[in-house]
N, C-alpha and C positions, 0 to 999 in steps of 0.2 A: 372898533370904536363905536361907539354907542350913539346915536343921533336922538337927540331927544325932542328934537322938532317934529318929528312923523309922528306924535303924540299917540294916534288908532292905532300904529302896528304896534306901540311898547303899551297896553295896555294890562297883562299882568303883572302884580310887585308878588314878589315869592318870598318866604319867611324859609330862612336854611336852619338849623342848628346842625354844626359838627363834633361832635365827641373825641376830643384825641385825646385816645388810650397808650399804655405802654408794652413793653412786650408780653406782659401779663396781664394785659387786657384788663389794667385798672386804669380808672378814670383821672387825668391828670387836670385837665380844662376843658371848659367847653366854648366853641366860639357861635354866636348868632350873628348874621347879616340877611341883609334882602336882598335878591335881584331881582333884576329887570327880565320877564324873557315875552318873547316874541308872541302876539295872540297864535292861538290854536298849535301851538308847540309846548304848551305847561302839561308833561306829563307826569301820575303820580308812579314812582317806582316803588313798591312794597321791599321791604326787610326781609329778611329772609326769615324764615315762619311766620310771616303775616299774611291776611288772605289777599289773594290777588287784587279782588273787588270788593270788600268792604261795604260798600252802601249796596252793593246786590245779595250780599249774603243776609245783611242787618232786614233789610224788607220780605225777606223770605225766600 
């Protein structure tokens, strides 16, 4: 359960998009929501063949 009165620790809103495919890996819907998560625990997870760090490779 979520307490939304400690306001400092739920400070990041997270924008999701999930894709559910079918077993042929076409696109049936896509659903967007936001969460809530916890300061200094929003970590970004890459795709698989995307680069790990992105803003380290784009600067050089």
């Amino acid at each position: 359960m979520i307490n939304d009165s400690k306001q400092s620790f739920w400070e990041h809103m997270t924008p999701w998009i999930m894709n559910v495919t079918d077993d042929q890996n076409r696109l049936l819907f896509t659903l967007q929501f936001a969460a809530k998560v916890p300061s200094g625990q929003a970590l970004y997870i890459p795709r698989e063949g995307e680069a790990k760090n992105p803003l380290a490779e784009a600067s050089g």
